[in-house]
C-alpha positions as CSV (number, residue, x, y, z in Angstrom):
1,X,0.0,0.0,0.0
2,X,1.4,3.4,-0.9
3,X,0.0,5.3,2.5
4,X,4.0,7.1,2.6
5,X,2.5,9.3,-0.3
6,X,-0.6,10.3,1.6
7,X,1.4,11.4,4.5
8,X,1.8,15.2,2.6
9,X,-1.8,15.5,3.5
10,X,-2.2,13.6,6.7
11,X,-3.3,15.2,10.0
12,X,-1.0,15.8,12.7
13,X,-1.9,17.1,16.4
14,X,-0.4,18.4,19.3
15,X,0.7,16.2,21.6
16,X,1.1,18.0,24.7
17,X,-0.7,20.6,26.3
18,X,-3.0,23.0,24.5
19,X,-3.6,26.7,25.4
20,X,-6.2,26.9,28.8
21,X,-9.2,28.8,28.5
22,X,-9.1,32.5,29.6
23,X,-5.0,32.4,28.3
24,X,-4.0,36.2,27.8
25,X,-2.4,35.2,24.6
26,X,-3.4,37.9,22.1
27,X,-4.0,36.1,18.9
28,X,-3.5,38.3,15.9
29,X,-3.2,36.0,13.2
30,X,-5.0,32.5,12.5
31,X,-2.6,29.7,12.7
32,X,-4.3,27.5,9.6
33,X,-2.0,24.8,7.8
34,X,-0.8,26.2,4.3
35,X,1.1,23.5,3.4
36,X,-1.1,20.4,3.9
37,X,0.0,19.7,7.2
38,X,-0.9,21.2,10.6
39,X,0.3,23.9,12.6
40,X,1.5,23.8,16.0
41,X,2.5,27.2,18.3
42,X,5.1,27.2,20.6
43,X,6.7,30.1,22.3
44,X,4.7,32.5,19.7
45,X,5.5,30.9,16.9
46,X,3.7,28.7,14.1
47,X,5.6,25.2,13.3
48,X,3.7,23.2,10.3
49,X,4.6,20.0,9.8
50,X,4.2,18.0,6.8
51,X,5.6,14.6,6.9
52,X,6.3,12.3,3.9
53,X,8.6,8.8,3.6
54,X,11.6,11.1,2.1
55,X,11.2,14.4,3.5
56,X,9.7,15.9,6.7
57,X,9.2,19.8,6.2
58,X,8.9,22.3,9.1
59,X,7.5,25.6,7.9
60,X,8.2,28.6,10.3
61,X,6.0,31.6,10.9
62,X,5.9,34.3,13.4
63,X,3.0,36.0,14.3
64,X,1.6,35.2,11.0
65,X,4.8,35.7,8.8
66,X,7.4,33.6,7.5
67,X,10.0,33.3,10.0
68,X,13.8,33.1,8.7
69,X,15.5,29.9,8.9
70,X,18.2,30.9,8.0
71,X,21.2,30.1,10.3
72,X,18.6,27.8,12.3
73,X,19.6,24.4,13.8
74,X,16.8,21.5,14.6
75,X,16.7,17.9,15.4
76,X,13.4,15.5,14.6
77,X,12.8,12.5,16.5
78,X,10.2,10.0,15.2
79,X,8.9,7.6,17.7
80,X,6.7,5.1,16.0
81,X,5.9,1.9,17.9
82,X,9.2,0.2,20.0
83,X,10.8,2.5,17.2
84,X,13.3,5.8,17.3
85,X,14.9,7.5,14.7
86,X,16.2,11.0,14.6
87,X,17.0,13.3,11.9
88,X,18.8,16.5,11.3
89,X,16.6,19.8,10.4
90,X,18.5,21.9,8.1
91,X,17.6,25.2,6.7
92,X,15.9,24.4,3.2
93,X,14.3,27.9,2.0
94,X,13.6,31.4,3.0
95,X,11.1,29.8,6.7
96,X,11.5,26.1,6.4
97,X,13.5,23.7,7.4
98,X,13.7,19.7,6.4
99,X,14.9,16.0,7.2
100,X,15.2,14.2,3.8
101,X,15.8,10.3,4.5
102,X,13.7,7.5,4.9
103,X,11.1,7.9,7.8
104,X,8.9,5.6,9.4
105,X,5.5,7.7,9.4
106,X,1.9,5.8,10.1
107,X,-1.0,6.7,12.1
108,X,0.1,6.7,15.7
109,X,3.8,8.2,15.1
110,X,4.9,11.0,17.5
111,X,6.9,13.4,16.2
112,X,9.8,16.0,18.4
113,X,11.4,19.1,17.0
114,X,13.7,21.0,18.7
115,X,14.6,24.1,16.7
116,X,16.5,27.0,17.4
117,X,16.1,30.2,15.1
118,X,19.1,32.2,14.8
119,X,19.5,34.3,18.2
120,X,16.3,32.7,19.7
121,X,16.3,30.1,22.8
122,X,15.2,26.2,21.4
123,X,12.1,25.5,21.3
124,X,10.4,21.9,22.0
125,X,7.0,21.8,19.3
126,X,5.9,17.9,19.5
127,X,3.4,16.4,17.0
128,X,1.7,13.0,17.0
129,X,0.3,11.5,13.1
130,X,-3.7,10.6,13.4
């Protein structure tokens, strides 16, 4: 079955906690998916994640504009089942960054970026594939 070719479109979530109700985050923006995947915030920025077989892509917006990548480091781990693999993100266009390999991505799959923009603390944005 070719499912590795439907992963471009698949839905990811959050896997950890979401925003509580009454938060005093001010959102100005929307934070809807324009590259077939879903987007996560963390630390007031937009991560979307679109995972295929041979390249994971991490697109990078803040507040609602494309973040630069450039000069950003990141790390991917994939935990699917009993198991782990990790990848490096690199830089791959004016705000993304990507793993290209071969990646184990189903339904069920939980996915860790760490990423650090260029003069920016890491950040932790952690997905899980439905």
């Amino acid at each position: 079955m070719k499912t590795r070719q439907l992963f471009a479109c698949v839905a990811l979530t959050l896997a950890g906690s979401a925003f509580a109700a009454g938060d005093a985050h001010n959102h100005t923006h929307e934070h809807k998916p324009l590259h077939g995947g879903i987007v996560v915030e963390a630390s007031d920025i937009d991560f979307e994640l679109v995972a295929r077989a041979d390249v994971i892509t991490l697109y990078v917006r803040d507040h609602g504009k494309p973040a630069a990548t450039l000069g950003a480091t990141g790390k991917l781990t994939l935990l699917s089942g009993a198991d782990k693999a990790e990848a490096v993100l690199a830089p791959a266009g004016d705000n993304k960054l990507e793993a290209k390999g071969s990646f184990k991505v189903a339904p069920g799959t939980k996915l860790v970026a760490t990423v650090t923009l260029a003069g920016k603390k890491a950040v932790n944005v952690r997905f899980a594939i439905k």
